[in-house]
DOLUMNU-758475 format. One line per 4 residues: number of its first residue (from 1); their letters; for each residue z, y, x of C-alpha. Coordinates in Angstrom, 2 decimals, always signed. Each point is the difference from the previous one (the first is absolute). Layout:
<pts>
NUM> A> Z,Y,X ~ ...
</pts>
This chain:
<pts>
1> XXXX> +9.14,+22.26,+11.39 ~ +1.53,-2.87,-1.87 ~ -2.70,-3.44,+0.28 ~ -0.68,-1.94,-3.22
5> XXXX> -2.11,-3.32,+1.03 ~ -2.11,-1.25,-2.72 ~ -1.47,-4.04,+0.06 ~ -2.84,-0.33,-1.96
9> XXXX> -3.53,-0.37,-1.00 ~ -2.44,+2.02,+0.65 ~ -1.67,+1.65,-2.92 ~ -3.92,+1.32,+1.44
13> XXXX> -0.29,+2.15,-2.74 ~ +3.20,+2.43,+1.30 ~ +1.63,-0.91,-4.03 ~ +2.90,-2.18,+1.10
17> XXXX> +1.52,-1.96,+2.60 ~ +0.78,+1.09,+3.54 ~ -2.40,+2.96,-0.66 ~ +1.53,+1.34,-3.33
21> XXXX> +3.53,-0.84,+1.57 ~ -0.66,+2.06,+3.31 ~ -0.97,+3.02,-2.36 ~ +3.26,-0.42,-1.85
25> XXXX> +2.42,-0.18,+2.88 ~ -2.13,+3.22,+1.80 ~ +0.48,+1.73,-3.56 ~ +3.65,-0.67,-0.31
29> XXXX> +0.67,+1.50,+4.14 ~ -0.36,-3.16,+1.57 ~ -1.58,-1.61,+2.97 ~ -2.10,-3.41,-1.48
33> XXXX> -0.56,-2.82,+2.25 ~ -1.56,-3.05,-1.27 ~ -0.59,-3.86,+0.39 ~ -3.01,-1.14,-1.55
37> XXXX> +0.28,-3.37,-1.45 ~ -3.63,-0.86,-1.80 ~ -3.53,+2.66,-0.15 ~ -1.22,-0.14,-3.25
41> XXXX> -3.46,+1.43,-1.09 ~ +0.81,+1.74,-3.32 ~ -0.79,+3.68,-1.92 ~ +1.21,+1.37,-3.02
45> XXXX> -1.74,-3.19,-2.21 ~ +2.13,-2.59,+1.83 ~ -0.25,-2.56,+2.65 ~ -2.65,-1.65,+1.88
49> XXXX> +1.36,-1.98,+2.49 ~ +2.97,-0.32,+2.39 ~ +0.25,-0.64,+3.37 ~ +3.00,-1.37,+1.08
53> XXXX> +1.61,+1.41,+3.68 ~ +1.67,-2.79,+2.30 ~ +4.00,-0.31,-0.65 ~ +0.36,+0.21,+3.56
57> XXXX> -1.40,+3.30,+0.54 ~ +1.68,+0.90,-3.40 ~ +3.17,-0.20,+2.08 ~ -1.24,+1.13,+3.06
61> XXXX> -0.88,+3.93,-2.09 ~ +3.92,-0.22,-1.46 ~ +1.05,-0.60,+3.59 ~ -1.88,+2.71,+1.49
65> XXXX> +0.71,+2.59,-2.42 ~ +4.09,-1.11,+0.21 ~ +0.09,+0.21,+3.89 ~ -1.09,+3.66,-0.25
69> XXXX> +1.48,+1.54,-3.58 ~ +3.46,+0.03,-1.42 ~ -1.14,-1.23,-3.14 ~ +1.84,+0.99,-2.74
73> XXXX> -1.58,-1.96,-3.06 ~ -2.64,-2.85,-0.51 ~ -2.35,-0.16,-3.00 ~ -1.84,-3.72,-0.59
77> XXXX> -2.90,+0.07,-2.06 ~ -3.27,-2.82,+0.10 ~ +1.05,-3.04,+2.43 ~ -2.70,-2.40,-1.13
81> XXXX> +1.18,-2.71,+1.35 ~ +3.00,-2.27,+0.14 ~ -0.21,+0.00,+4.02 ~ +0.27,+3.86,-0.66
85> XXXX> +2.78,+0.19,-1.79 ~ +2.00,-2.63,+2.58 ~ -1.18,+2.22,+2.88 ~ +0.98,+3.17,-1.65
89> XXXX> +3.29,-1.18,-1.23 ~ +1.07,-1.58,+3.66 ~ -1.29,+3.75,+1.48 ~ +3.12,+1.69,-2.72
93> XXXX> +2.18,-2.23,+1.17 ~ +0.00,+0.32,+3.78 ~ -1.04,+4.08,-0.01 ~ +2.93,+0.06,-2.87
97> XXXX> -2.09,+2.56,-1.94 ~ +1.72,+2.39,-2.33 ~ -0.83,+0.71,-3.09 ~ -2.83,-2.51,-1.02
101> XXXX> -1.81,+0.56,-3.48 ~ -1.82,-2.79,-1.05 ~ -2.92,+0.52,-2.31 ~ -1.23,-3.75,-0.94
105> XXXX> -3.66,+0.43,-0.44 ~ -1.42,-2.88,-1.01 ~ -3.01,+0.86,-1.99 ~ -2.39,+3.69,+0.20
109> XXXX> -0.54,+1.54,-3.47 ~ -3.16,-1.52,-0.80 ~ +1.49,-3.47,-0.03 ~ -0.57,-0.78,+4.16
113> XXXX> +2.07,-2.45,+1.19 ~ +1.94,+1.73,+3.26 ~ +2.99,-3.09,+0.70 ~ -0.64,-3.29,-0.89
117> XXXX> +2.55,-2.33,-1.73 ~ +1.78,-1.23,+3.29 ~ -0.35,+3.92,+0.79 ~ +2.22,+0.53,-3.02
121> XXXX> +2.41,-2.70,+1.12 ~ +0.61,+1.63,+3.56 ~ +0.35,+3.24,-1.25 ~ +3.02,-1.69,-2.34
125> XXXX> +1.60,-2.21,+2.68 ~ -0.77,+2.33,+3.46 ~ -0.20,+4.01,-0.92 ~ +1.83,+0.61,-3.35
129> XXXX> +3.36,-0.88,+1.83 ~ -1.14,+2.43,+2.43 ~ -0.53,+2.91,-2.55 ~ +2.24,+3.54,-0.53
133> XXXX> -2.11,-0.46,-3.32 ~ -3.26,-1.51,-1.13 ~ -2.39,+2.00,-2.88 ~ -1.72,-2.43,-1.91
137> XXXX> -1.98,+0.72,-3.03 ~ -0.25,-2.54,-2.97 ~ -1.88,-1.97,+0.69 ~ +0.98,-0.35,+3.79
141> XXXX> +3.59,-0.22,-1.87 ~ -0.98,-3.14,-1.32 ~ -1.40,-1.85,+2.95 ~ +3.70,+0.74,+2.03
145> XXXX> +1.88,-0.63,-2.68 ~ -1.71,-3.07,-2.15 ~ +0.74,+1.82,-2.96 ~ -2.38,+0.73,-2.73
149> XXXX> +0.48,+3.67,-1.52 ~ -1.09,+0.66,-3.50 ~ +2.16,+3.20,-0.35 ~ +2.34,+1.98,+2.07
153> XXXX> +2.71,-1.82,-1.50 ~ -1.00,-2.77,+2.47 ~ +0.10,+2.30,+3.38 ~ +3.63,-0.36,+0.66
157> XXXX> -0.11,-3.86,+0.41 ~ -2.81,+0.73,+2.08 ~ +1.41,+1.87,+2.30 ~ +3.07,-1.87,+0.04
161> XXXX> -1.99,-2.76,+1.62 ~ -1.37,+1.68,+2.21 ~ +3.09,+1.76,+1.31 ~ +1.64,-3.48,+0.34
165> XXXX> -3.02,-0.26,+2.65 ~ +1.22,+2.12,+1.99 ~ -1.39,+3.36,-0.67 ~ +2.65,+3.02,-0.10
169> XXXX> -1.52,+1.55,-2.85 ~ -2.88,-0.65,-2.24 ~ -2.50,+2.82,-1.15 ~ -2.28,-0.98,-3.11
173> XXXX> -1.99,+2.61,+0.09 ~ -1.26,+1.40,-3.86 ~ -3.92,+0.58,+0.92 ~ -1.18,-3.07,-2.45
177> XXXX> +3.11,+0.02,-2.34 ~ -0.57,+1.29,-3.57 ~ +1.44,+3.61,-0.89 ~ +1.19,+2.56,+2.67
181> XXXX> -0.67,-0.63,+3.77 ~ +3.73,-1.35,+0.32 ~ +0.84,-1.62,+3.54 ~ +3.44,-2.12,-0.10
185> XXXX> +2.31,-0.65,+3.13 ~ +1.76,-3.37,-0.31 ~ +3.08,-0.08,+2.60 ~ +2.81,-1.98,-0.20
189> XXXX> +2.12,+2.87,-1.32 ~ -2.51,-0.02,-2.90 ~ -2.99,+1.98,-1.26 ~ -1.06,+3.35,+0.08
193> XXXX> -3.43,+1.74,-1.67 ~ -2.36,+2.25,+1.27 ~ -2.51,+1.31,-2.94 ~ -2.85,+2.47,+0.44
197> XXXX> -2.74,+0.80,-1.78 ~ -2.63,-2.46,-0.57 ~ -3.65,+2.53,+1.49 ~ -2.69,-1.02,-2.09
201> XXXX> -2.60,+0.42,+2.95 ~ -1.59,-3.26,-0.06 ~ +0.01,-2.41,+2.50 ~ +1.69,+0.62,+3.61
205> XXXX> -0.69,-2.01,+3.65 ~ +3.09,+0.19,+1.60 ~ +3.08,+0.80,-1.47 ~ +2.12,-3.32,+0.69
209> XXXX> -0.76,+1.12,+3.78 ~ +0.63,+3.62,-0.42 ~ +3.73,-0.96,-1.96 ~ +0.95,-2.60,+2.58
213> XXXX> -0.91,+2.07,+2.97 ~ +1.43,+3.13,-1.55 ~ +3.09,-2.14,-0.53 ~ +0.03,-0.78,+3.83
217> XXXX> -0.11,+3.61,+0.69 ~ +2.40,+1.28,-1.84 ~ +2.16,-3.01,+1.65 ~ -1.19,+1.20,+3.04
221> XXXX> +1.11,+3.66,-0.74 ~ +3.57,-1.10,-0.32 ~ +0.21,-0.27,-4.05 ~ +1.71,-2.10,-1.36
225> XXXX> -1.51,-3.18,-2.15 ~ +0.45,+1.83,-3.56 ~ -0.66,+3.14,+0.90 ~ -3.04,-1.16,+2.22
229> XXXX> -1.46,-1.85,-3.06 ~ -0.09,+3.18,-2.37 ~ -1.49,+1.64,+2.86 ~ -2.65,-2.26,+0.51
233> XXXX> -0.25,-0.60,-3.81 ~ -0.78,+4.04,-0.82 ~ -2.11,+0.10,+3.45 ~ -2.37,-2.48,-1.15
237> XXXX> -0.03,+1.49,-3.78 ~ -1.34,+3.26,+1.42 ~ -2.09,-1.68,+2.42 ~ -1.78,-2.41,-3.13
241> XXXX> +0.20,+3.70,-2.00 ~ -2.86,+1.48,+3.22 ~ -1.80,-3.23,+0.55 ~ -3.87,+0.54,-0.18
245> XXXX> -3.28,-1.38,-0.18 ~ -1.00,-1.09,+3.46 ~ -2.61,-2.96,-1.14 ~ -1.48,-1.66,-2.50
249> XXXX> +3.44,-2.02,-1.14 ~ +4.27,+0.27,-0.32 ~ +1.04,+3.59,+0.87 ~ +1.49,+0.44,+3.59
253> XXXX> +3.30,+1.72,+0.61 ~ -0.63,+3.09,+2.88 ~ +3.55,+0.04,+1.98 ~ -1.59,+1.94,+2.84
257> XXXX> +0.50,+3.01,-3.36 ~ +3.05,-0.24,-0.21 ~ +1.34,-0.16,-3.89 ~ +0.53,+3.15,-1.38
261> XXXX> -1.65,+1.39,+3.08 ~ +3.26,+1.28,+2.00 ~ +2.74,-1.41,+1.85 ~ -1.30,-3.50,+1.73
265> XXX> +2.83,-2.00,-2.24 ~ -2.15,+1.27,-3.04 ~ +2.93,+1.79,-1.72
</pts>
């Protein structure tokens, strides 16, 4: 049983964070282990308030789930604080942890703010140069980068900067761009798209989560980074496709069905 290691917020409503990520890795044939960075106390109409965990035991979860499981690919989510991110980055380092997709959350959907300004700075200077590939989405694109995007025409020097930060490859994921749902991989060989479908289901909790820890997985399950992004790209299309009505607000995706209700990699 290959170990993905997840290290990120808790979401009390089951939508996102470690919890949605668990259900992703379990759906794809992997064993989930987790670090849990921050508790927030959140449902499907957004966030109430966040409580942050100590770095120190931050590190002390990576280091006990590393001493017992080869892992074989690390997902970041939430950090929540710059101390966090430090911590988290240092724990990469010495474990030398394969495989690390970082998904820079820095605000919830209804506007929260997860990672404060000096947040955003140590995620720049300590974990993008630690990154196999970060997944940002516009507007996260703009807080790495500096750059202000007014059409896709603007992405490239976008992710330019942040590849000269260190990242290995750059994700902008197509969620809040105009037109198809069209996810772009900036490496320095170049560019390469990955359209689907844009679901007109309404609004979704989750699906930066469910793309970046799919993304881990399919790292995890020996892909390679191309192939793993389609993968993860037509995973979470299917997944948005079942999502349902579990309260009052945004839709939630249910990995624990897997999409299209057969194999666990959902094809």
């Amino acid at each position: 049983m290959r170990t993905v290691l997840t290290i990120a917020g808790s979401d009390s409503s089951g939508g996102a964070g470690s919890q949605l990520d668990l259900a992703v890795f379990a759906a794809l044939g992997l064993h989930g282990a987790a670090a849990v960075t921050a508790l927030t106390a959140q449902n499907s109409q957004g966030v109430q308030r966040v409580f942050s965990v100590p770095p120190s035991f931050v590190a002390a979860q990576i280091d006990a789930v590393v001493a017992d499981f080869p892992v074989r690919a690390v997902k970041i989510g939430m950090l929540q604080r710059p101390q966090i991110v430090h911590r988290v980055a240092e724990r990469i380092k010495r474990r030398r942890l394969p495989n690390v997709v970082l998904d820079p959350v820095i605000k919830a959907s209804d506007g929260a703010s997860l990672l404060s300004p000096r947040g955003v700075k140590a995620l720049r200077e300590s974990l993008l140069p630690l990154a196999t590939v970060t997944t940002p989405n516009l507007a996260e694109t703009e807080a790495l980068s500096g750059v202000r995007i007014r059409s896709d025409a603007d992405l490239p020097a976008a992710a330019e900067v942040i590849l000269k930060l260190g990242a290995a490859a750059v994700i902008i994921t197509g969620g809040h761009r105009a037109g198809a749902a069209v996810d772009t991989l900036y490496t320095a060989e170049g560019q390469r798209d990955y359209p689907e479908e844009r679901l007109e289901v309404g609004a979704v909790h989750g699906t930066g989560c469910a793309f970046s820890s799919a993304l881990a997985g399919y790292l995890a399950r020996g892909s390679g980074l191309p192939e793993a992004v389609a993968e993860a790209k037509a995973w979470v299309t299917e997944a948005i496709r079942h999502s349902a009505a579990v309260g009052r607000g945004a839709r939630f995706l249910l990995p624990a069905l897997p999409p299209g209700g057969g194999d666990c990699d959902g094809r």
